[in-house]
C-alpha positions as CSV (number, residue, x, y, z in Angstrom):
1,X,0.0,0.0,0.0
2,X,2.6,2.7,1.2
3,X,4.4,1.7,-1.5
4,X,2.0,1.7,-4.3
5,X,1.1,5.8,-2.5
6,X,4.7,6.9,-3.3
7,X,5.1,5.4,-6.7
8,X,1.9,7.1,-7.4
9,X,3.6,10.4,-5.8
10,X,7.0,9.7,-7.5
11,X,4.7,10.0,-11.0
12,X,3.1,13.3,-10.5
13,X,5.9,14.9,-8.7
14,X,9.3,13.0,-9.7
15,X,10.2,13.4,-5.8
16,X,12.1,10.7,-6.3
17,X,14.9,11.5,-8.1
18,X,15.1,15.0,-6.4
19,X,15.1,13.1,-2.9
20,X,18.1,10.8,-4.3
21,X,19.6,13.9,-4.9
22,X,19.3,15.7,-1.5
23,X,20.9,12.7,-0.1
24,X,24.0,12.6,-1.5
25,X,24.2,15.9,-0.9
26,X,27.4,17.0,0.7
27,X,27.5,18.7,3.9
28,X,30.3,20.7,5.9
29,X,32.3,18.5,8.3
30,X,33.7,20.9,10.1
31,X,32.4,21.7,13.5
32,X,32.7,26.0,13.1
33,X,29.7,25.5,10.7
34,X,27.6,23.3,13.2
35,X,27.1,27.3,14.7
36,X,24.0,28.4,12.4
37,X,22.8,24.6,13.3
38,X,22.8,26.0,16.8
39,X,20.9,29.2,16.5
40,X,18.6,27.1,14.0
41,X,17.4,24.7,17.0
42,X,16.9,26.8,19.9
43,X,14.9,28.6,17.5
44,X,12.9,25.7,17.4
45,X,12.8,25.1,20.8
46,X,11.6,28.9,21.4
47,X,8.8,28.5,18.9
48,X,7.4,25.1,21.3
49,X,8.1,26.5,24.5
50,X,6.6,29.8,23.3
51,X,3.7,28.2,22.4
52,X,3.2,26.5,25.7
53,X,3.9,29.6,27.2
54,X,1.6,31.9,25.4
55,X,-1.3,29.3,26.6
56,X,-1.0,31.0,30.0
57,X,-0.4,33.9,29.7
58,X,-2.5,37.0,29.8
59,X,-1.6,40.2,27.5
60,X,-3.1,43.1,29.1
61,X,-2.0,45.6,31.3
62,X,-5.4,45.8,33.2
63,X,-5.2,46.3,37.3
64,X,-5.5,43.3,39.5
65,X,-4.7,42.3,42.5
66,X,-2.3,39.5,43.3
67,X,-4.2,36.6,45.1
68,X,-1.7,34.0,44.4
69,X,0.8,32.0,46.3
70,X,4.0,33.6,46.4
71,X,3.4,35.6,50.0
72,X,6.0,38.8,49.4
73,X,3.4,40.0,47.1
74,X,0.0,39.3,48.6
75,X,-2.3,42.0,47.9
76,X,-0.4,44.2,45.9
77,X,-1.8,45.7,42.7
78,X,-0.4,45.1,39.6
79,X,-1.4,44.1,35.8
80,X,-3.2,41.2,34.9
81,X,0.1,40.3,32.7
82,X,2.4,40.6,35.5
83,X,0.4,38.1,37.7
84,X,-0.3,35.7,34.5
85,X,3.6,35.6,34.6
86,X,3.7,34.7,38.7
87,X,0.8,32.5,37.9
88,X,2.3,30.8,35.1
89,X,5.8,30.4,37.3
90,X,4.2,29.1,40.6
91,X,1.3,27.5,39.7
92,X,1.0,25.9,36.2
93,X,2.7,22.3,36.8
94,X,6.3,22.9,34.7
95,X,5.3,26.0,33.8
96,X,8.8,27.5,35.7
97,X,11.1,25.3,34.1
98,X,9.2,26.1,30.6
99,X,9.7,29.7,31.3
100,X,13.7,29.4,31.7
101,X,14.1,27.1,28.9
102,X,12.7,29.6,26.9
103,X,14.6,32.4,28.1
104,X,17.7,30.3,27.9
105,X,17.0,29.3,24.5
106,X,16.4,33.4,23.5
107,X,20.2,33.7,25.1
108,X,22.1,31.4,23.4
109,X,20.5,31.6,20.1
110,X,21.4,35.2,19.7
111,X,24.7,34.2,20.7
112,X,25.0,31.6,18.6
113,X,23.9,33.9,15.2
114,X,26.6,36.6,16.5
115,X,29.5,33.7,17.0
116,X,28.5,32.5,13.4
117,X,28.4,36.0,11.5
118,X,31.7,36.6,13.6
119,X,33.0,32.6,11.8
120,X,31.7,34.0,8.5
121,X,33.2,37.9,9.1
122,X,37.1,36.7,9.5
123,X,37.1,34.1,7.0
124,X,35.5,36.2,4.2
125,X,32.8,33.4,3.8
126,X,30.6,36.6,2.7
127,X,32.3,37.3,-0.1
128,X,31.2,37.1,-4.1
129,X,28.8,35.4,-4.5
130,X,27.4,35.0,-0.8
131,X,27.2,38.3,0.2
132,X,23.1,38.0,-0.3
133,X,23.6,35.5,2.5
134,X,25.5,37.8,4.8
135,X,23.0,40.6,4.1
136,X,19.9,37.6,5.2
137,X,22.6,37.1,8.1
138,X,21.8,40.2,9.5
139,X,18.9,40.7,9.4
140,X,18.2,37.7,11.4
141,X,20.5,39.1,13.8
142,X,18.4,42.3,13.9
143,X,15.1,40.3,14.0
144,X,16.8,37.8,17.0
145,X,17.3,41.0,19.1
146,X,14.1,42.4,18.3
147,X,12.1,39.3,19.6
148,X,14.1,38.8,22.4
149,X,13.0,42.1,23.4
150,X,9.5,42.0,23.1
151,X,9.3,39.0,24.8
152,X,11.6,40.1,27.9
153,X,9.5,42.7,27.8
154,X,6.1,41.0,28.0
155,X,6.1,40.4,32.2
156,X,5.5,43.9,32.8
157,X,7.7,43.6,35.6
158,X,9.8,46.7,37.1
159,X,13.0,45.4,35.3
160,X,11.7,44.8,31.6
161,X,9.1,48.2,31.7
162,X,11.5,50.4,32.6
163,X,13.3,49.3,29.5
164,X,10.0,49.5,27.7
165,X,10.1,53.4,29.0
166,X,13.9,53.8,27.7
167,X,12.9,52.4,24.4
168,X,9.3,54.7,24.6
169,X,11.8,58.0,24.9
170,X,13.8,57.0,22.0
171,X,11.6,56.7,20.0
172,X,9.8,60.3,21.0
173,X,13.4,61.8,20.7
174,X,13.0,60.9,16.9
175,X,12.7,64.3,15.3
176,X,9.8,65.3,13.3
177,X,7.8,62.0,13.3
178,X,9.3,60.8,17.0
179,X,5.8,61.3,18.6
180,X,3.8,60.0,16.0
181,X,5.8,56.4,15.8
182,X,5.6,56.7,19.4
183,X,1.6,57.3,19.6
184,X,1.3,54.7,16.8
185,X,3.2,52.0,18.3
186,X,2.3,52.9,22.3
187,X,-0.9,54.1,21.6
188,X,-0.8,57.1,23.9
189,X,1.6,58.4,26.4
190,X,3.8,55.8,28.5
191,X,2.5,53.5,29.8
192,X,-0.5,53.0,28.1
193,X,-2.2,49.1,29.0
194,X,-2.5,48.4,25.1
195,X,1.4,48.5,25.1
196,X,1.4,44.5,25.7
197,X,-0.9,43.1,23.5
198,X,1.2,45.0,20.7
199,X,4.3,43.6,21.8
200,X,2.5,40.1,22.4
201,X,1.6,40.9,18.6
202,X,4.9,41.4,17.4
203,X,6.2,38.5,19.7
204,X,4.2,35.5,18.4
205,X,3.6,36.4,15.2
206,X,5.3,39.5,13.3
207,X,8.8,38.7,14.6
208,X,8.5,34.7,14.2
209,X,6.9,34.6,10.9
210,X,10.0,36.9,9.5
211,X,12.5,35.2,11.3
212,X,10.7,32.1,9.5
213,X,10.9,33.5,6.0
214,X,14.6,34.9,7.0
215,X,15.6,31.7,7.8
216,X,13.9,29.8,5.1
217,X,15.8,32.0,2.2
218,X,19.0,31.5,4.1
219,X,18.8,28.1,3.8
220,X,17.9,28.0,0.4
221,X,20.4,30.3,-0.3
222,X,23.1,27.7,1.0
223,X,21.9,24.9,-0.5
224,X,21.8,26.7,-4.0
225,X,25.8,27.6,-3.4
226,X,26.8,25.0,-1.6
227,X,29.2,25.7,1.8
228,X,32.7,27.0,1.5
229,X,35.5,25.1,2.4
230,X,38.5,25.8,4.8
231,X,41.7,26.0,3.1
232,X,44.2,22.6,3.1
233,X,46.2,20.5,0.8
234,X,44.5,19.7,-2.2
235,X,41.9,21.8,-2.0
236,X,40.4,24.0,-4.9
237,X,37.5,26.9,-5.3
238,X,35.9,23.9,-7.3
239,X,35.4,21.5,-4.8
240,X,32.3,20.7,-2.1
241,X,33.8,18.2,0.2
242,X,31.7,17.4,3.1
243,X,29.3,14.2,4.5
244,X,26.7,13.4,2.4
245,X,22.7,14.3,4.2
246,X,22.3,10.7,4.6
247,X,23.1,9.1,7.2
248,X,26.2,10.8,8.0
249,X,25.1,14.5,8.2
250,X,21.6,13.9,9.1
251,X,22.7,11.4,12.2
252,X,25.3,14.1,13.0
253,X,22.8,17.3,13.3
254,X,19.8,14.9,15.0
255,X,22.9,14.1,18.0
256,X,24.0,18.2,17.9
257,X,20.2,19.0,18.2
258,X,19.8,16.8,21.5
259,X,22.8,17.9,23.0
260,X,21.3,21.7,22.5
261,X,18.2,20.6,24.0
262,X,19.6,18.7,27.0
263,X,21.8,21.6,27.7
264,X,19.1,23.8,27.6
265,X,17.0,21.8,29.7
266,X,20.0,21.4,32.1
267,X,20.0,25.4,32.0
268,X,15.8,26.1,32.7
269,X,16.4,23.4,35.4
270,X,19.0,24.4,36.9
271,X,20.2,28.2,36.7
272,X,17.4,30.8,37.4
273,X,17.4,33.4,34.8
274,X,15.1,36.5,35.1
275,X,13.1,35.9,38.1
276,X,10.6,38.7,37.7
277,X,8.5,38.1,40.7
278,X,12.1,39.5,42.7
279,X,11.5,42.8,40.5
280,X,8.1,43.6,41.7
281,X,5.5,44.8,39.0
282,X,6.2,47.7,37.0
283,X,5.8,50.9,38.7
284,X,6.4,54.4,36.2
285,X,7.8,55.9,39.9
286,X,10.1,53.8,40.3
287,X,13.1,52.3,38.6
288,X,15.6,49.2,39.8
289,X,18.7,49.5,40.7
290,X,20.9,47.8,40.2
291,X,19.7,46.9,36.5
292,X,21.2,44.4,33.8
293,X,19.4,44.1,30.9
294,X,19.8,40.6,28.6
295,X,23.1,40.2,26.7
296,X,21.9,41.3,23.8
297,X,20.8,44.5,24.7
298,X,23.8,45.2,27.3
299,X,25.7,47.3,24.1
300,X,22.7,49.4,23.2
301,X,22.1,50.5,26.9
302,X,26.1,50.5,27.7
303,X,26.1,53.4,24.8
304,X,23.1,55.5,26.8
305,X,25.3,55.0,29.9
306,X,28.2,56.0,28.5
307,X,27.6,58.9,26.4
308,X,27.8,62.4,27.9
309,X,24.3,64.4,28.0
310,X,23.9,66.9,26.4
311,X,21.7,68.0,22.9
312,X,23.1,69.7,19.6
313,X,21.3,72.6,17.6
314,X,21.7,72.1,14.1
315,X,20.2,74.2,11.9
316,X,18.1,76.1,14.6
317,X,16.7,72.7,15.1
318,X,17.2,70.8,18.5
319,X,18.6,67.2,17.9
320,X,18.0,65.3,20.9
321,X,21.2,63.3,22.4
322,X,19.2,60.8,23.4
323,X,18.3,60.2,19.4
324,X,22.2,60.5,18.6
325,X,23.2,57.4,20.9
326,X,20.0,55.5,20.9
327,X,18.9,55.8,17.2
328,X,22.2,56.9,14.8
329,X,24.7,55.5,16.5
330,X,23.0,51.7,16.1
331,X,21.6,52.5,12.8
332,X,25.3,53.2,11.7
333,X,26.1,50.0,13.8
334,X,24.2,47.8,12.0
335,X,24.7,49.6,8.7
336,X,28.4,49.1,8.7
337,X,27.5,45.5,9.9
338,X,24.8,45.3,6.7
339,X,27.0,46.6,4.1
340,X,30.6,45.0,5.2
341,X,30.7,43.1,2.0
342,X,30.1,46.3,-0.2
343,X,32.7,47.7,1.9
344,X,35.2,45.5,1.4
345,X,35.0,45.1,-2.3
346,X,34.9,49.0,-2.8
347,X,38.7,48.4,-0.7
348,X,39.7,45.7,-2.6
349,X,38.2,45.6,-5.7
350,X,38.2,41.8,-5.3
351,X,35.4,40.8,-7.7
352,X,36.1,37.2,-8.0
353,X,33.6,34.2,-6.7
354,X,35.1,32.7,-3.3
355,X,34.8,29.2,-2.0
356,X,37.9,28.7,0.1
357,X,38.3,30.4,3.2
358,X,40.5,32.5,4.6
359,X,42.1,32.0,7.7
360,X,41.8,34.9,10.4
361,X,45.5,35.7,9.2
362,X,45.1,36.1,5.5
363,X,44.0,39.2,5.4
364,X,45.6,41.3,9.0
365,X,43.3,44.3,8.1
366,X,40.0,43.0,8.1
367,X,41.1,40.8,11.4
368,X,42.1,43.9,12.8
369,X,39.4,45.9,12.5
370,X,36.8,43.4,12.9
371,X,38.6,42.8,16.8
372,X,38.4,46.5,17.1
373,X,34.4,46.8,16.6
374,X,34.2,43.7,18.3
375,X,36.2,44.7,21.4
376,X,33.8,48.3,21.3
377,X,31.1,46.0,21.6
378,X,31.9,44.3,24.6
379,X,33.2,47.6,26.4
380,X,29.7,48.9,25.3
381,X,28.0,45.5,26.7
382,X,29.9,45.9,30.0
383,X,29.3,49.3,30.0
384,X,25.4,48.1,30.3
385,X,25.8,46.8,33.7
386,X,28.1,49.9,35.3
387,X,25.8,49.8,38.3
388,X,26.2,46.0,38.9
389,X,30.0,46.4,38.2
390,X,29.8,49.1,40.7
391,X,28.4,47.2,43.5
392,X,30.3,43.8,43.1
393,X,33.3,46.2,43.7
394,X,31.9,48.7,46.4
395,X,33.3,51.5,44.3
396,X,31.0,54.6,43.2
397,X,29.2,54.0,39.8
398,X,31.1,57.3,38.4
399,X,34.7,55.8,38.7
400,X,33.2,52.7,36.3
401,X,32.2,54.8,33.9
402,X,34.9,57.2,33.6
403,X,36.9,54.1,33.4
404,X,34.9,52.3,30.7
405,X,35.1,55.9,29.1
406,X,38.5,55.2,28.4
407,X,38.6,52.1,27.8
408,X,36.2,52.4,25.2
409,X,38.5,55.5,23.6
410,X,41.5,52.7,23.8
411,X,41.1,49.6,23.8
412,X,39.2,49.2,20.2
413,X,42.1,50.6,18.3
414,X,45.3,48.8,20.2
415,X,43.3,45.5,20.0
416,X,42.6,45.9,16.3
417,X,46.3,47.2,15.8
418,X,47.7,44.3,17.6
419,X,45.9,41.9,15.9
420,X,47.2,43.8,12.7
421,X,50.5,42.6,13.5
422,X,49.9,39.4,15.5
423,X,48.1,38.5,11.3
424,X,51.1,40.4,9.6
425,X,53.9,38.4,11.6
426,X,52.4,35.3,11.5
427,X,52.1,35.6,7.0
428,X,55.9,35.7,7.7
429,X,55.9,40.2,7.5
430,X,55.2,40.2,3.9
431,X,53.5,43.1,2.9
432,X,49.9,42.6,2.2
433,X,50.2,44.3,-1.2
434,X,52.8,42.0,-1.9
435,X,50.5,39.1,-1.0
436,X,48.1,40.1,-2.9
437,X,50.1,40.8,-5.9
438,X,50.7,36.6,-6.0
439,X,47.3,36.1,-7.0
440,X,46.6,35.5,-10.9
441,X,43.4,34.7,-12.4
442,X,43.6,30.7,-14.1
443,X,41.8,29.3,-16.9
444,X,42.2,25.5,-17.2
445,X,43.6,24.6,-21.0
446,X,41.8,21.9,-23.6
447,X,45.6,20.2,-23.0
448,X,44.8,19.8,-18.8
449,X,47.1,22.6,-18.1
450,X,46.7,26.2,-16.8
451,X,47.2,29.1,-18.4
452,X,46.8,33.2,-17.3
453,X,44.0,35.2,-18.3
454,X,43.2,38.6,-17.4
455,X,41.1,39.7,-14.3
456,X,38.1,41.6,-16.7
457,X,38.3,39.2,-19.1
458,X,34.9,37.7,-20.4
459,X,35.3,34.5,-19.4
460,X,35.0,35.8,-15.2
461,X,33.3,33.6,-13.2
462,X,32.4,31.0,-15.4
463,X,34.5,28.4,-15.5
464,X,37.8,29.9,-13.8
465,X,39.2,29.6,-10.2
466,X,41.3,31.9,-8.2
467,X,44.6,30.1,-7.2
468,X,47.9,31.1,-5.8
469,X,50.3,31.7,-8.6
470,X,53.6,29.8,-8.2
């Protein structure tokens, strides 16, 4: 019977010969790539805890007061989604766990889609022709933040609204249409109770159906061109050599996807993460200190800690700070981020297709300055929890951020100049024009040999590989 139903499915769709196909398929060996695998199952595992979750929960911001179990709060008024969240952590059978395992998962798979755009950053894995790729990359990097926002910010508890309120008056410092995104999205003056069903909204749906589609075209995009390679001996820009879907690869990602899962579990078990009922519900009086908001986020409110106050006229028109530091400066961020590729090849003028990898060395400039944003970034993302620093230390909050000051102003451009060198010595001090000067452009001859063609010739792309000349 079953298999009379796919020969009959095999004749009206030819699945079969695509599915023999797909299973000789090579796949990547090596274990750097496993990285997007990472991001690409916690993902999954946010969109089933999620969904248990959301079965609890309440999104409004209506007044109640707390009738529940946990004793500290007895009594106290607060909004209906505040105590769905205490009701869901000390009530529903597994429903605590559930809600850890879920944050967890939110952790580590933004960390896991930074680690791998950092894998594909300094081994020019984004170059011609994958630089769509790189651009689909970061969006989902964008889209990763932006969920894991909206749904640490779904509670309603002190913590996660007064980062709602900090997000509220960027927003208004927008100028010209700040208060009208503000009234659209808010719908009023902060806090407003129709604030959490929107961000409920963009939680469950919005944000998870792009990150689908985001995903989905990544994937494609990868199977299309196939995965790069890592450079060793015998190697070409012609060859895919990897484990083939099935078994090898599949068995491979099915054992990587339960050891994410079992961690994870181990994690929501184990290690409390965001215990909101210790916050208190959110208050517009009052705001908690010490604060740390979720990894993620640490850079974008390091930058609001760090940057001096202050407001610029410009053009008899007053540009907010606030809209500097909280809206430019990331937009520029993310920009650079976005349009690396573009960059680079504007620098280089390297139009070639790439399928070997660099290693971190091969190219000292881009190391360097790709440790320099990167060590900005974790000053800023320290910088985000100056007031925790402060009080592990018992020094006054002022003395950690002069110091991060700095250290921000230093530490960026001697870590990107030393890894400059560190690259440079370790090529053996050869110049990197001189390096780059050893490349020739190869077109195989009808006799088996190789002969030199030139780099705009009409024959790029198709049919010719990059190789080093010798």
């Amino acid at each position: 019977m079953i298999r009379r139903l796919v020969l009959w499915l095999d004749d009206r769709l030819g699945a079969a010969s695509f599915a023999r196909r797909a299973l000789r398929k090579a796949f990547p060996d090596h274990w750097a790539f496993m990285l997007g695998e990472i991001a690409l199952y916690c993902f999954v595992l946010l969109v089933l805890t999620g969904t248990f979750l959301t079965l609890f929960y309440t999104a409004s911001g209506q007044d109640v007061t707390y009738s529940g179990p946990y004793a500290p709060l007895a009594g106290v008024r607060m909004s209906a989604a505040y105590a769905s969240v205490l009701r869901l952590s000390f009530e529903v059978r597994a429903g605590l766990v559930m809600r850890q395992i879920h944050h967890w998962a939110a952790l580590v798979f933004v960390a896991a889609i930074v680690v791998h755009l950092l894998r594909i950053f300094f081994t020019g894995a984004f170059r011609r022709p994958r630089e769509i790729n790189w651009f689909v990359g970061t969006g989902l990097l964008i889209l990763g933040m932006l969920e894991g926002f909206t749904g640490y910010s779904l509670p309603d508890d002190l913590l996660s609204g007064t980062g709602i309120r900090i997000a509220y008056s960027v927003v208004l410092s927008i100028p010209l249409v700040g208060t009208w995104l503000a009234f659209l999205f808010f719908g009023g003056e902060f806090p407003t109770p129709i604030v959490i069903g929107r961000l409920l909204v963009l939680h469950i749906m919005l944000l998870p159906g792009l990150l689908f589609a985001a995903v989905g075209v990544h994937l494609a995009i990868v199977w299309h061109q196939k995965h790069t390679l890592f450079p060793g001996p015998g190697r070409t820009e012609r060859m895919v050599v990897g484990s083939p879907l099935w078994p090898h690869y599949a068995m491979k990602s099915v054992g990587l996807a339960l050891v994410v899962v079992a961690i994870l579990a181990l994690l929501g078990g184990l290690f409390q993460v965001n215990p909101v009922w210790l916050y208190g519900p959110y208050n517009p009086t009052t705001a908690s200190a010490p604060a740390q908001p979720d990894w993620y986020i640490g850079w974008l409110e390091g930058i609001l800690r760090l940057a001096p106050r202050g407001d610029i006229q410009l053009f008899g028109h007053l540009i907010p700070g606030i809209f500097i530091v909280g809206v430019l400066f990331p937009g520029a961020f993310f920009a650079g981020i976005l349009l690396w590729p573009l960059i680079e090849h504007r620098i280089t003028g390297d139009d070639a297709p790439h399928h070997l990898l660099n290693r971190v060395r091969d190219v000292p400039w881009r190391s360097g300055v790709g440790v320099g944003v990167l060590a900005f970034a974790v000053i800023l993302t320290v910088a985000g929890s100056n007031d925790v620093l402060a009080r592990f230390f018992g020094v006054p909050v002022e003395w950690i951020t002069v110091g991060l000051r700095v250290a921000l102003l230093v530490v960026p451009p001697v870590a990107g100049y030393l890894t400059y060198g560190i690259c440079r010595d370790l090529n053996g001090g050869a110049p990197e024009s001189a390096r780059v000067g050893r490349w020739v452009r190869l077109r195989r001859s009808a006799t088996g040999g190789f002969e030199e063609v030139e780099p705009d010739g009409p024959d790029r792309g198709a049919g010719t590989a990059e190789r080093r000349g010798h």
